[in-house]
N, C-alpha and C positions, 0 to 999 in steps of 0.2 A: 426575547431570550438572550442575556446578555451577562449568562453565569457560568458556571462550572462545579461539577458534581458527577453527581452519581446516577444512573437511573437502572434502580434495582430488574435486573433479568433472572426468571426463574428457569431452569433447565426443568422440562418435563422428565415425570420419571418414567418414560417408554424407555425409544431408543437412546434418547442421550445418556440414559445412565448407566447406560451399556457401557459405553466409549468413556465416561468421567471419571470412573475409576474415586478416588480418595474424594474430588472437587463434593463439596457443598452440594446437593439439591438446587440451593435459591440463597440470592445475595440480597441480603437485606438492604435498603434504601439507609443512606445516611444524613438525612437532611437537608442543610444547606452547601453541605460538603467542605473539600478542605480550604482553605484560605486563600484569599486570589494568588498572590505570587508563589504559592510553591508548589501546586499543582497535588498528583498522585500521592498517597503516603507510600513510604518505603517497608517491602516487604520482601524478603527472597524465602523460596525462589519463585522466581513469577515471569508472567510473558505478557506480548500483550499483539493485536493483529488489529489493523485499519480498517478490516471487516468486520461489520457489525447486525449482520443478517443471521439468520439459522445456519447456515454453512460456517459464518465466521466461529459461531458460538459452538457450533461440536468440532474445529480445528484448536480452538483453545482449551477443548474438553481433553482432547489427544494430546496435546502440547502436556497440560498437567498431568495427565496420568503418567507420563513421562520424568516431567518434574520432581512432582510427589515420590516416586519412587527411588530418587535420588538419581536420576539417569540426567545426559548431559545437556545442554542449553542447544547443541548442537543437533543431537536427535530430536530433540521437542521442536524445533520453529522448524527444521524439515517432516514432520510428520506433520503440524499442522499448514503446512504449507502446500502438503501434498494433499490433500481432504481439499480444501479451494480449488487447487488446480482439477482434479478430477471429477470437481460439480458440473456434469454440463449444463446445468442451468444459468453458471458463474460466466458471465459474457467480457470479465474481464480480464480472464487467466486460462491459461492451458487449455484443455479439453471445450471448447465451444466459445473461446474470446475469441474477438469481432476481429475480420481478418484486412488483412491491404485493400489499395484502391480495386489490385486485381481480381479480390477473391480468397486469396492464399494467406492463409495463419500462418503469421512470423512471430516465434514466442522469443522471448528474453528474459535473464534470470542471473542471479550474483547473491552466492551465500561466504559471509566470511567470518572465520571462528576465532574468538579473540586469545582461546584458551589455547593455541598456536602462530598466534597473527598470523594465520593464510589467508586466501580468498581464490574463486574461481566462479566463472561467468560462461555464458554462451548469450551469443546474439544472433539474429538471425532463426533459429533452431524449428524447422518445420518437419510435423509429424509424432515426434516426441509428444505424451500428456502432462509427462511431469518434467519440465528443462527444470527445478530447484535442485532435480537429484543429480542431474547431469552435472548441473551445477559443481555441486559438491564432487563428482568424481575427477574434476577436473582437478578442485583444488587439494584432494588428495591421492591420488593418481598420477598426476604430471607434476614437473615442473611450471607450468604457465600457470596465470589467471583467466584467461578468455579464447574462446575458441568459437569459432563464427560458422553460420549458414551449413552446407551442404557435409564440411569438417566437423563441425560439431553433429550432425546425424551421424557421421559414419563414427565419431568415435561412440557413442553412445550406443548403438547396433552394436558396437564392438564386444562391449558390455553387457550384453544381451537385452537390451530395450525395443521392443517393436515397435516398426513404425503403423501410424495408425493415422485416419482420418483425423482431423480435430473438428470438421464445420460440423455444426449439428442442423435441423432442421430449423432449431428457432433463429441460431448463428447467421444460417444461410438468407432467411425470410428476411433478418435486418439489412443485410447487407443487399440485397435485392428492392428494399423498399427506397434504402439510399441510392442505389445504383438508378433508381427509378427518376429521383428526382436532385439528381448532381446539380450543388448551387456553393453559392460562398463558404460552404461548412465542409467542404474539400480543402487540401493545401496544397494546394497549386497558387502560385503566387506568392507575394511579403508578408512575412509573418505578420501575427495579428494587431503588436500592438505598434505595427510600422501602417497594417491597413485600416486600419481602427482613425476615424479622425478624434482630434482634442475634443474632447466634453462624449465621447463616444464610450461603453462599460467594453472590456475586454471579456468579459465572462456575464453580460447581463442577463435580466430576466427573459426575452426574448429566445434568446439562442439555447437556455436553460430547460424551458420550455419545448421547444424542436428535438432535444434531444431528448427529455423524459419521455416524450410522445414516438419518437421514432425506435427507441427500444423498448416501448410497452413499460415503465418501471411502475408498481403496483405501489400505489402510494400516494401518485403523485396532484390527487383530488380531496386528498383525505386530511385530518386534522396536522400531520405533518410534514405538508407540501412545501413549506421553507425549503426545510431539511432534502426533502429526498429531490427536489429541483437542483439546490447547490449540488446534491451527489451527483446527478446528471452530467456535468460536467467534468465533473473528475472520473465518472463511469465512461465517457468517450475517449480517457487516456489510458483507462484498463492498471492495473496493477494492484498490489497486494502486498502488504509488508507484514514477517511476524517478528518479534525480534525475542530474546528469553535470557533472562540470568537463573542459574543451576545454583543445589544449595551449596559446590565449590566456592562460588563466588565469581564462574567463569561468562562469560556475557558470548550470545552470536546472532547471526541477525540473516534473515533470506527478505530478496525484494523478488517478485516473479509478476511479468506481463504478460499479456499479447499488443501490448504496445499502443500505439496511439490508433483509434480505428481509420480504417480506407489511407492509412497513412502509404505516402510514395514508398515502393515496393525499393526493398532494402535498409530502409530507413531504420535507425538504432538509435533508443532514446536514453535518459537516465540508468534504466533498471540495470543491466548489468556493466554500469562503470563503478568500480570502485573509488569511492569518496564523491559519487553524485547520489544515485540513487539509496543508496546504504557505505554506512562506514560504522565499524566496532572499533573500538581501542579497546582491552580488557582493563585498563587501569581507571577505565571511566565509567562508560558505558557504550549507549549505541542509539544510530537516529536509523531513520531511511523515512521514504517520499514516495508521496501519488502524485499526479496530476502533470501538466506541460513537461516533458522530458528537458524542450533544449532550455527551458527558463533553472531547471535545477543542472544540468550540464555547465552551464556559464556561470553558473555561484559556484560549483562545488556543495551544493548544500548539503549534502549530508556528512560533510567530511567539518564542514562549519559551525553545524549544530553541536556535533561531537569536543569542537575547539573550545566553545561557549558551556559546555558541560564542566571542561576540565579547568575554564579557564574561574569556574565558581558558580557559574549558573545552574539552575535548577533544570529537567526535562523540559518542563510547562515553558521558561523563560526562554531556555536556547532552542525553543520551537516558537516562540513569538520574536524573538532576535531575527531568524531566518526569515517570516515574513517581512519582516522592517526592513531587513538588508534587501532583497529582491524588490520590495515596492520601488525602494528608495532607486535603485540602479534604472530603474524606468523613467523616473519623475522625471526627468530632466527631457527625455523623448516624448512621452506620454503620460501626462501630470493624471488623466481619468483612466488610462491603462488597468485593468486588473486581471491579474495574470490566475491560476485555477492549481493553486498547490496544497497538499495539505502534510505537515511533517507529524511525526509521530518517533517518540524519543523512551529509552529509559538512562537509570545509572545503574551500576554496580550494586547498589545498597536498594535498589530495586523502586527506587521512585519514578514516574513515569508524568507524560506529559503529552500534549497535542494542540497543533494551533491550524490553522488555515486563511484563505484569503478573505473579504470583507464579504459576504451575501448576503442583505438584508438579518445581518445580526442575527445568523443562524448557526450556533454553534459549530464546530466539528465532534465525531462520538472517533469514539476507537472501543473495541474488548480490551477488559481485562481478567486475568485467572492470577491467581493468586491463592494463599493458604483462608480469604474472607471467602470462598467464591469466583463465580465467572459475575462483573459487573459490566453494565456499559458505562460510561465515560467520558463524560460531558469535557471536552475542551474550549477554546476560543479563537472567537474571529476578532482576528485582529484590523483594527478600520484605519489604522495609521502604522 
């Protein structure tokens, strides 16, 4: 699998068409899809989320119903942002994502609206199920962009948000079966692709492997075990991007974790820095990132992807740009280094895009909602 398209998803007409509002039933398949270099066709208004499961696909259902109705870029990728966070079955956001080495859910989160160039963040933020909304109250609320740890509860309480458990029993079982068997897949020590010797994979099929199996992912035996292995990996960094253009023409974008799992307590990754884990420009469009925090923290990537958009690139491109740039900054330390990131882009004119890092030629998917449909969305792995 070494293409990009379409793979038609039909929304049952139970409950999702409760929540769908205007959206299609079922998105028709389109063949062979669009043309390698230009990725997504442009459509506004449209959104699109990294999640590509049944939760992803009824937060994009909320996202349009929002859309459709003329409502702003801003409410749709915070409504669907908040349907992820409050899945506890969702082990990689809010409500039931995988918690520090101690035990303790530390969530992070950064939404920023282009149709006012603001942003606001929290890192740290324990107890909270939804830090996206936090999020947003900070960035229209306060002066600041980001508000940390024990500050960011209390402003959020202030607000009237309760604090609440977030481990869930299946949360808890994870974290207990790693607690069980503490080995190399800790980070304690030099990062990986400093412990990683030359001719060694940063993200291979081995460790791929330990992880689909130590959080049970359902899949990962089945006709599309490529796929759901490579997610494995990016599912041990946790996060969630939705990003959405309004039929303004106004573009905004939420990135929300629980961050990297069993990771050293305190520790802050991409998701709410502004111009790593998400960056909007309304004159362009908008990127944001899953996967290794500090590897998208040291490029800037999402602020990159965003430069490459405007600087003439298409989504698809300045999301295969940003793997090049990143491979390329290893090479020279770790020529077999592969780092576990996946970006996900749109523009203004509602084209959209996704790329990720090399996995046995296993695409990346993303949702899309749009005026065709919710589809999913074959991107690429980039192997250079």
């Amino acid at each position: 699998m070494n293409r990009r398209g379409f793979i038609g998803r039909g929304l049952s007409l139970g409950a999702a068409a409760a929540v769908a509002g205007a959206v299609p039933a079922r998105a028709s398949a389109t063949g062979p899809g669009p043309s390698l270099r230009s990725g997504g066709r442009a459509t506004t208004p449209m959104m699109i989320t990294s999640h590509t499961n049944d939760t992803g696909r009824r937060a994009a259902a909320a996202s349009w119903q929002i859309l459709s109705g003329g409502g702003t870029a801003m409410d749709a990728v915070e409504r669907g942002a908040n349907i992820i966070e409050l899945d506890p079955d969702e082990t990689s956001v809010g409500w039931g994502g995988l918690p520090n080495a101690d035990g303790v859910v530390q969530l992070d989160a950064s939404v920023m609206d282009g149709a006012t160039y603001n942003a606001g963040s929290v890192a740290g933020i324990e107890g909270i199920r939804t830090p996206a909304s936090v999020a947003r109250l900070v960035m229209e609320r306060t002066d600041h962009v980001m508000l940390i740890g024990e500050y960011a509860q209390r402003f959020a309480v202030g607000f009237g948000f309760e604090v609440q458990e977030l481990m869930t029993p299946k949360s808890r079982e994870i974290w207990l079966r790693w607690r069980e068997r503490l080995s190399d897949t800790d980070d304690w020590g030099p990062p990986d692709h400093l412990r990683r010797p030359r001719g060694g994979s940063g993200g291979g099929l081995d460790e791929a492997e330990q992880w689909a199996e130590l959080l049970d992912l359902p899949g990962r035996d089945g006709p599309d075990r490529d796929y759901v292995l490579a997610e494995a990996l990016l599912h041990r960094y946790g996060t969630t991007n939705v990003l959405a253009v309004d039929a303004q023409g106004n573009v905004s974008g939420i990135t929300t974790t629980s961050g990297l799992a069993w990771k050293v307590p305190g520790r802050v990754g991409d998701s709410p820095i502004i111009g790593a884990g998400l960056y909007v420009d309304n004159d362009i469009g908008a990127a944001a990132v899953t996967g290794r925090g500090e590897d998208v923290i040291k490029s800037c990537a999402g602020y990159y992807v965003v430069s490459r958009m405007g600087a003439g690139r298409t989504p698809q491109q300045a999301c295969e740009d940003a793997v090049a740039m990143i491979r390329h900054k290893y090479r020279n330390v770790n020529p077999d280094f592969i780092p576990s990131e996946k970006f996900v882009a749109i523009n203004k004119d509602g084209d959209y895009g996704c790329a990720w890092m090399p996995f046995r030629d296993t695409p990346p998917r993303m949702t899309v909602a749009n005026a065709e449909g919710i589809q999913t969305y074959e991107g690429v792995s980039v192997a250079d």
